[in-house]
ZAVEXRO-587986 format. One record per residue (C-alpha): residue number from 1; y, x, z. Coordinates in steps of 0.2 Angstrom, whole numbers, plus 5000, padded with zeros to 4 digits. Example, Ala and Ser with C-alpha at 12.3 -4.5 7.8 and 13.67 -1.06 7.14 Angstrom:
// ZAVEXRO-587986
pos 1	c2 4978	c1 5062	c3 5039
pos 2	c2 4995	c1 5068	c3 5036
// end
This chain:
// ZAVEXRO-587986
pos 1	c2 5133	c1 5723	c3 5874
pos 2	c2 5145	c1 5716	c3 5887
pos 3	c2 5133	c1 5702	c3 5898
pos 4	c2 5140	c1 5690	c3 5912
pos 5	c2 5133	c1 5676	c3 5922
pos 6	c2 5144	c1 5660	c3 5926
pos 7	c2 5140	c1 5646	c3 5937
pos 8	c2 5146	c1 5628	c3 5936
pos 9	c2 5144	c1 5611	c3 5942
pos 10	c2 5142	c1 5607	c3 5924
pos 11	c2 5138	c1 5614	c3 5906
pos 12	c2 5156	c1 5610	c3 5899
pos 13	c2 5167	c1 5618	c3 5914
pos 14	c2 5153	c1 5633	c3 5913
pos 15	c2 5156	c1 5636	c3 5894
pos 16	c2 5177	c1 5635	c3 5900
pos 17	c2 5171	c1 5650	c3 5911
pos 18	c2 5163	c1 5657	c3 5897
pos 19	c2 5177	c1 5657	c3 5884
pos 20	c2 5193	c1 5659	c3 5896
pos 21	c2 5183	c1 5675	c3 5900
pos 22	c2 5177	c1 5682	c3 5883
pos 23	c2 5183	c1 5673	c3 5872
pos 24	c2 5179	c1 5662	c3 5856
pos 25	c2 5165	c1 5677	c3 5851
pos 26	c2 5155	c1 5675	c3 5866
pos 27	c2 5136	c1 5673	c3 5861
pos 28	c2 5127	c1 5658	c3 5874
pos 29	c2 5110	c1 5668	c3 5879
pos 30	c2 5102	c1 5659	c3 5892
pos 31	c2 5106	c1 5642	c3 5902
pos 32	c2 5097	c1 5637	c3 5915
pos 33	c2 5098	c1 5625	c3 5930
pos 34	c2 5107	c1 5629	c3 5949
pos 35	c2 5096	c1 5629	c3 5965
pos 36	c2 5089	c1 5613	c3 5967
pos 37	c2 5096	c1 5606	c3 5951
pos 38	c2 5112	c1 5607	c3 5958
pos 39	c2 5125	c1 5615	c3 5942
pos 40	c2 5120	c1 5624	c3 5928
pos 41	c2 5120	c1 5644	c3 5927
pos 42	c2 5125	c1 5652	c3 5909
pos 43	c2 5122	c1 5669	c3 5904
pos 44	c2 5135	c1 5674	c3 5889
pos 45	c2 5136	c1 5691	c3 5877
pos 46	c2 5150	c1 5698	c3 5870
pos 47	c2 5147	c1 5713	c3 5857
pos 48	c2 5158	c1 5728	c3 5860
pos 49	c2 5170	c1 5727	c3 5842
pos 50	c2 5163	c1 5745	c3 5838
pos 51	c2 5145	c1 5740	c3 5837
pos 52	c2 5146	c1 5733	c3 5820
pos 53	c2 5157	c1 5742	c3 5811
pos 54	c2 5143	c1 5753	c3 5802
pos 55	c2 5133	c1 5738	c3 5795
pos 56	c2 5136	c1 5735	c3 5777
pos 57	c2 5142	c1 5715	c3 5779
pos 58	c2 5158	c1 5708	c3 5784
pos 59	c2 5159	c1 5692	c3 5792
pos 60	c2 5170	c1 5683	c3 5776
pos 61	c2 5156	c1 5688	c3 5764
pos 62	c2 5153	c1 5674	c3 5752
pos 63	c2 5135	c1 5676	c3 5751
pos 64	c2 5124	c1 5685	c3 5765
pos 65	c2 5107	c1 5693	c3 5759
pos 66	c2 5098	c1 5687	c3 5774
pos 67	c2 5082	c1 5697	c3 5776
pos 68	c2 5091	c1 5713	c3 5773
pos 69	c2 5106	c1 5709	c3 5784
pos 70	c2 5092	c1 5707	c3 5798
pos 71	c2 5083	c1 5724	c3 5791
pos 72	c2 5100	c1 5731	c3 5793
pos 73	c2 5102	c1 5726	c3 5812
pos 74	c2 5085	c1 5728	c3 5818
pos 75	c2 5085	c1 5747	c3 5813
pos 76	c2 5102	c1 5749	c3 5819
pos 77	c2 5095	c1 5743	c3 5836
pos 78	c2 5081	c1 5759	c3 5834
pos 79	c2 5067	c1 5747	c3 5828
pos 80	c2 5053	c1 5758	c3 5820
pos 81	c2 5055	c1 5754	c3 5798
pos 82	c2 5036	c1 5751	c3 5798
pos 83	c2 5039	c1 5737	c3 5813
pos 84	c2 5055	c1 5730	c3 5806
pos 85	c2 5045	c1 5725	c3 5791
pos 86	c2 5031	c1 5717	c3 5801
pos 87	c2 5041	c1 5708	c3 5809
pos 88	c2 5052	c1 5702	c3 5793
pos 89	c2 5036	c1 5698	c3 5783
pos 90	c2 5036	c1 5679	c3 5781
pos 91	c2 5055	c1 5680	c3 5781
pos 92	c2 5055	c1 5675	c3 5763
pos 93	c2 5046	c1 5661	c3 5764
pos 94	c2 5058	c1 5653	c3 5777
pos 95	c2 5072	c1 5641	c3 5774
pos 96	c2 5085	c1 5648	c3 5786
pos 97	c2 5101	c1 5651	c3 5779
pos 98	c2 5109	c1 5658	c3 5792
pos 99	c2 5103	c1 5675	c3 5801
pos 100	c2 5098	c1 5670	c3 5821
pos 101	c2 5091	c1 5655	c3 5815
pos 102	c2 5079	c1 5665	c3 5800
pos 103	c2 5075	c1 5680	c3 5816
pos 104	c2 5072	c1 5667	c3 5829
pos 105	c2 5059	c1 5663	c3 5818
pos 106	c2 5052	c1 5678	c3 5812
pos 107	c2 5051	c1 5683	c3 5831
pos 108	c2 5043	c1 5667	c3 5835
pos 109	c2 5028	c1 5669	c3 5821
pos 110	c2 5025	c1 5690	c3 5826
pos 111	c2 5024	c1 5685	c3 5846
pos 112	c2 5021	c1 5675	c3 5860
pos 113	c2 5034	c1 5669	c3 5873
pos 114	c2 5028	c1 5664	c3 5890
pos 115	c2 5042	c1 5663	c3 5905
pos 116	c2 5038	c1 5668	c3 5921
pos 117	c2 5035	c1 5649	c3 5931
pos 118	c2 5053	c1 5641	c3 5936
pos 119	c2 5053	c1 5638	c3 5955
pos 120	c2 5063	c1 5622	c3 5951
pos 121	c2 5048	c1 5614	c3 5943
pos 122	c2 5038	c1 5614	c3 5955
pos 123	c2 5022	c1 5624	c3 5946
pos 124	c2 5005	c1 5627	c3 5956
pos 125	c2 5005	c1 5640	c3 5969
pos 126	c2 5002	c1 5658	c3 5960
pos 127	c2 5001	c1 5674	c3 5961
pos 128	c2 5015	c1 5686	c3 5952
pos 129	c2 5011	c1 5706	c3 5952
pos 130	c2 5025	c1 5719	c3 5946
pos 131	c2 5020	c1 5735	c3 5936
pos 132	c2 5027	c1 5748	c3 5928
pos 133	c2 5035	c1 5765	c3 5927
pos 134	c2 5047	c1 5772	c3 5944
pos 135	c2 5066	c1 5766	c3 5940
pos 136	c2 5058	c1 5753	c3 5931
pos 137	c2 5068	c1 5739	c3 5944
pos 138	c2 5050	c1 5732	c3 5951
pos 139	c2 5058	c1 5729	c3 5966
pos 140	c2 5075	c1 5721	c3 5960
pos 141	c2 5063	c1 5709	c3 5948
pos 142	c2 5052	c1 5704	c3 5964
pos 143	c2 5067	c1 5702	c3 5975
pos 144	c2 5077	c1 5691	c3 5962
pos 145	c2 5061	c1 5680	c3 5960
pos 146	c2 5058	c1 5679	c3 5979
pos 147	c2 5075	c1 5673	c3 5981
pos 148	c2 5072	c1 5659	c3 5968
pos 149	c2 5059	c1 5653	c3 5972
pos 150	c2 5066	c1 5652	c3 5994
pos 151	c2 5081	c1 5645	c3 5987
pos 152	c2 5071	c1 5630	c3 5976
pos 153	c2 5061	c1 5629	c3 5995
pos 154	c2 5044	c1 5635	c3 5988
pos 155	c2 5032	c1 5642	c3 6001
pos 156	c2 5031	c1 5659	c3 5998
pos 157	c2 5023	c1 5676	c3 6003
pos 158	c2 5030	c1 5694	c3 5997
pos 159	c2 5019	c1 5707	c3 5996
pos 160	c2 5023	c1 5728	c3 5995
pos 161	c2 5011	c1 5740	c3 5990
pos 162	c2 5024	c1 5753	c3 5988
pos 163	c2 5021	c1 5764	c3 6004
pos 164	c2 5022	c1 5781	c3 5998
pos 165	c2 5041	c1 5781	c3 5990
pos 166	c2 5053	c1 5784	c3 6004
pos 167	c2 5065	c1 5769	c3 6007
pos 168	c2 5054	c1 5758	c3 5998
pos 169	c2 5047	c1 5745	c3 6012
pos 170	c2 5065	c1 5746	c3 6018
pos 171	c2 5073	c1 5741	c3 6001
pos 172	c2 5063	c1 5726	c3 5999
pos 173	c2 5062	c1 5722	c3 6018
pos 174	c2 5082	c1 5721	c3 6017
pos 175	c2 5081	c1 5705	c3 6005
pos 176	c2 5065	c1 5695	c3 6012
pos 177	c2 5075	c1 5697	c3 6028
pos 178	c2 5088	c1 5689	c3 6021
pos 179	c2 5078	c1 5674	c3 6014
pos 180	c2 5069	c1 5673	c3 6029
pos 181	c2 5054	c1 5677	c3 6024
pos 182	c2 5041	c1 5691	c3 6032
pos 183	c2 5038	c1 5705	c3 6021
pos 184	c2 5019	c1 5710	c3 6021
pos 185	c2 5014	c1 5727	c3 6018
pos 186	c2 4996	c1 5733	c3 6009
pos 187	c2 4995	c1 5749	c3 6008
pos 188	c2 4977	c1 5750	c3 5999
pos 189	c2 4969	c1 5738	c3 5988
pos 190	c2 4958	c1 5734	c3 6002
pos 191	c2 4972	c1 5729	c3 6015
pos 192	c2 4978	c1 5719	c3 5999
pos 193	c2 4964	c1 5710	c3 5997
pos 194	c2 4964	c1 5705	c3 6015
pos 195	c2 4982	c1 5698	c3 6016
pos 196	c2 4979	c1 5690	c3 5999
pos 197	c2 4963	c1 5682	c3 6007
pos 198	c2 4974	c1 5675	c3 6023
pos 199	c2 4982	c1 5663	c3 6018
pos 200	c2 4977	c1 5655	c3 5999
pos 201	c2 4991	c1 5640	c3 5997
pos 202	c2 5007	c1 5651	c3 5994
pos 203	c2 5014	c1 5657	c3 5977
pos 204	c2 5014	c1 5678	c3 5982
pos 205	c2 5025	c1 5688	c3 5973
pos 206	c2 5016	c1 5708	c3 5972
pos 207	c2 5029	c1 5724	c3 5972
pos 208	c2 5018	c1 5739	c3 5967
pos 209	c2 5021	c1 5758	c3 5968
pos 210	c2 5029	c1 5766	c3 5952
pos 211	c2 5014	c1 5772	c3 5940
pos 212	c2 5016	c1 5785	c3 5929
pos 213	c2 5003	c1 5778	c3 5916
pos 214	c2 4998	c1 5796	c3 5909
pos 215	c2 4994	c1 5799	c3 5927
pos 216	c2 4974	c1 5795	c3 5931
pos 217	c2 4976	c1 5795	c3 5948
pos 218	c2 4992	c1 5784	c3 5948
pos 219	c2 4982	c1 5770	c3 5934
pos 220	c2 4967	c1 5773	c3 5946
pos 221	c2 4978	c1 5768	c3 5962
pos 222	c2 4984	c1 5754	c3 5951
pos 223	c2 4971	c1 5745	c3 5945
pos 224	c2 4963	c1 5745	c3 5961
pos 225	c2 4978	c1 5736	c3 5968
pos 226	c2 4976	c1 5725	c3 5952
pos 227	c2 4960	c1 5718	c3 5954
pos 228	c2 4961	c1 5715	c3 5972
pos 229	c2 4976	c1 5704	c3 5967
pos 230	c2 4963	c1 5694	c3 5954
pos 231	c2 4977	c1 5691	c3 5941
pos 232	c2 4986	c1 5697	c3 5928
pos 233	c2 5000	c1 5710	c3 5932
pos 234	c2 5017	c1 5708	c3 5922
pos 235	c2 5023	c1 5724	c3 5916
pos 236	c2 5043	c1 5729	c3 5919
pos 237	c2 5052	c1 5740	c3 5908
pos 238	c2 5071	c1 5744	c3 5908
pos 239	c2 5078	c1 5739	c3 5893
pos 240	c2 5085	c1 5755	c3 5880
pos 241	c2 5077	c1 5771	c3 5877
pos 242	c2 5067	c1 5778	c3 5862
pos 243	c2 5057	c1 5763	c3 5855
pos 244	c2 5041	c1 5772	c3 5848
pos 245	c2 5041	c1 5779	c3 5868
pos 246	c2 5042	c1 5762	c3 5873
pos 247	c2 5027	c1 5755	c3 5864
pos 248	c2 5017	c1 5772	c3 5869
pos 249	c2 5022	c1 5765	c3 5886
pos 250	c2 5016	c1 5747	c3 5884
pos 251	c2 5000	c1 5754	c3 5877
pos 252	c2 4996	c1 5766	c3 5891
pos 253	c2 4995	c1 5750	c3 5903
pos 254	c2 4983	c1 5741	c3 5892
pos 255	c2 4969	c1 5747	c3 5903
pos 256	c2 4979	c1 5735	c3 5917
pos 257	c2 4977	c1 5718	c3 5906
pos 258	c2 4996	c1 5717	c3 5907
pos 259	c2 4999	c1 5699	c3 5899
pos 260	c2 5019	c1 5698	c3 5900
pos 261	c2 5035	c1 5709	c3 5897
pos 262	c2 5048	c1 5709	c3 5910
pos 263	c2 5065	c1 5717	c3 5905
pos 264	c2 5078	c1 5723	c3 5916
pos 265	c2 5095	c1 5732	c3 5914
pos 266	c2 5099	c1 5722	c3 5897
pos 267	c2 5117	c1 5721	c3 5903
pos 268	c2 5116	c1 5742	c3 5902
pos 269	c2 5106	c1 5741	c3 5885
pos 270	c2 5115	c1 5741	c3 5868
pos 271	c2 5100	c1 5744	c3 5857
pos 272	c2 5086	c1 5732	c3 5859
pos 273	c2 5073	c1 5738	c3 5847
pos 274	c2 5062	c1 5745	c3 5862
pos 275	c2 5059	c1 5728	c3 5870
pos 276	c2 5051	c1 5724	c3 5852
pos 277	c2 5039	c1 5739	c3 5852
pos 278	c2 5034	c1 5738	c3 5869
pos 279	c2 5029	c1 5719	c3 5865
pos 280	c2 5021	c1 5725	c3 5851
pos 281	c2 5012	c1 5742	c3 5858
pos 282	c2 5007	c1 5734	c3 5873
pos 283	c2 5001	c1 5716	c3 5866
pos 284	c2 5013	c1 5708	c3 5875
pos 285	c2 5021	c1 5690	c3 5880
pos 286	c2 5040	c1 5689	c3 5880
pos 287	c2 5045	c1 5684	c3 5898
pos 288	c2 5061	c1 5685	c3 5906
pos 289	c2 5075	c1 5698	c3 5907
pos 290	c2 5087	c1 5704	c3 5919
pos 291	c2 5104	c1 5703	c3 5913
pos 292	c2 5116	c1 5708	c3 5929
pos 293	c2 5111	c1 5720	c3 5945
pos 294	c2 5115	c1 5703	c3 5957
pos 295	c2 5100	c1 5697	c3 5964
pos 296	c2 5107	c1 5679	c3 5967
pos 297	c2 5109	c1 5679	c3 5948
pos 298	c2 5089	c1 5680	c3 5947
pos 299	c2 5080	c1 5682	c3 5929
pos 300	c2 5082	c1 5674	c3 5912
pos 301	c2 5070	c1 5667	c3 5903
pos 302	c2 5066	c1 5674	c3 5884
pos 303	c2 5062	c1 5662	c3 5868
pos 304	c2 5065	c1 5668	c3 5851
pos 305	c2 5082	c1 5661	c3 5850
pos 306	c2 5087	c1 5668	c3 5864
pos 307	c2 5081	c1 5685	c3 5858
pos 308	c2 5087	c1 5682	c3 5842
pos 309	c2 5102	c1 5678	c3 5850
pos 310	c2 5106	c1 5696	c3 5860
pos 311	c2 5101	c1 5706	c3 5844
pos 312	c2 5111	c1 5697	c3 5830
pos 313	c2 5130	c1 5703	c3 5830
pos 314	c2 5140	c1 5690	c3 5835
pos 315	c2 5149	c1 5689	c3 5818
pos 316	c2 5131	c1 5685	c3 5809
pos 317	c2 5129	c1 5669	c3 5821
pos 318	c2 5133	c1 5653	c3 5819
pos 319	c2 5138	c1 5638	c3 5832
pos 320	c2 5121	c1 5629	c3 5825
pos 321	c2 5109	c1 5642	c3 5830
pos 322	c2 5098	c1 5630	c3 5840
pos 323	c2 5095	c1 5629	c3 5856
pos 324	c2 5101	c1 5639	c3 5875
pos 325	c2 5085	c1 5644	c3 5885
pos 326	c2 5080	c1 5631	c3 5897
pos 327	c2 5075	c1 5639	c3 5910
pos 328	c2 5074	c1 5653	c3 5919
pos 329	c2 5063	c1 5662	c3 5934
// end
């Protein structure tokens, strides 16, 4: 799957971008507004030509047996039989006649979405904390939201607990200093709970150590950092890999009260069945996604037709699909 970001004053010049770029196939993911309202920002997909040639149905077919076109793609994309079945339950009963819009909602009805708060509406001071697995991009993810949320001018605090991995104060210390802003450094969870206690009025953005979640004295570092933070951490998984290992994964960090799935590397990711599991395993809300390595690019949000959207071919979809995302972290 080919993912790029275009900017624009507005939507139609940013859909030109879209289509001079990849063309008439090109798959609208996510769209959300520039910094401070200011142009729009659309994420567009273009499937590589060779990804569908092993499904059954061609795209002039007269008559397209929905549910199992969508069984067909979901295990195609390494989704679990039992869990592409769970997820394609209540498909029947639906009235969609086209395939995104009937997944869109079969996704909707099997789980929760629940974006990560958009800096340009303004929401209530809180408190965001990272986890998940080393490599995972926990520190991309924090420095993409902390750049958001400077540019949209909201007071802000960035904390690291990551003080053991070598470089990692410095990689994150690279882009606060950019922004502006100071990064703070706890390097237990008591020192967190003091820098937390400082200062109460600013939306705080928490980068964590990676955690090996078989590890008991990683989780046991962990949740300590967890409850001195008082919130709920939002686990961050790179997108691909073996599904059933993804939703062992999720699972692991149940003990965390992880309420929110964060993806990253989806522009790397060809097969999405592990973002699915995870959700699943791991009882968690779709968030947002990271579809380009650019941190000015930020993250995009995730609803079912957006979802729906990057795992449907683009030859199943349809120009009435419903709905781009409207916002984004």
């Amino acid at each position: 799957m080919r993912l790029k970001t275009f900017t624009a004053p507005t939507t139609a010049e940013a859909m030109e971008l879209v289509h001079r770029e990849l063309g008439e196939a090109a798959i609208v993911v996510a769209s959300q507004k520039g910094v401070g309202d200011s142009g729009v920002r659309i994420t567009a997909a273009l499937e590589a030509p060779d990804y569908e040639s092993d499904l059954a149905f061609a795209p002039e077919a007269e008559a397209v047996d929905i549910p199992e076109t969508l069984r067909q793609i979901l295990i195609r994309h390494g989704l679990p039989v039992p869990l592409t079945e769970q997820v394609l339950r209540d498909l029947q009963a639906g009235h969609h006649d086209e395939p995104v819009g009937a997944l869109a909602a079969a996704l909707d009805a099997s789980f929760v979405f629940d974006p990560l708060p958009d800096p340009a509406d303004r929401p209530p001071p809180h408190t965001l904390m990272l986890v998940g697995p080393p490599g995972a991009g926990k520190t991309l993810a924090t420095a993409k939201l902390a750049t958001r949320a400077s540019m949209n001018q909201m007071p802000l605090r960035v904390i690291t607990t990551d003080t053991k991995r070598a470089g990692g104060i410095e990689q994150l210390e690279a882009f606060t200093r950019i922004l502006g802003l100071p990064l703070a450094i706890a390097d237990s969870p008591e020192a967190l709970g003091e820098v937390l206690a400082s200062e109460i009025d600013l939306t705080t953005i928490i980068d964590t150590p990676g955690c090996n979640p078989y590890g008991d004295s990683d989780m046991e570092r962990l949740s300590g950092l967890v409850q001195a933070a008082h919130c709920h951490p939002v686990l961050v998984l790179a997108g691909g890999g073996d599904a059933l290992e993804a939703a062992d994964m999720a699972a692991a960090y149940a003990p965390l009260e992880c309420d929110r799935l964060l993806v990253t590397r989806l522009d790397m990711t060809r097969r999405l069945g592990s973002l699915i599991s995870a959700a699943q395993g791991g009882r968690l809300k779709f968030s947002n996604v990271s579809t380009t390595p650019q941190v000015a690019d930020g993250l995009s949000a995730l609803n079912p037709m957006a979802l729906a959207r990057l795992i449907v071919p683009p030859f199943h979809a349809t120009q009435d699909s419903g709905p781009m995302i409207a916002s984004a972290s």
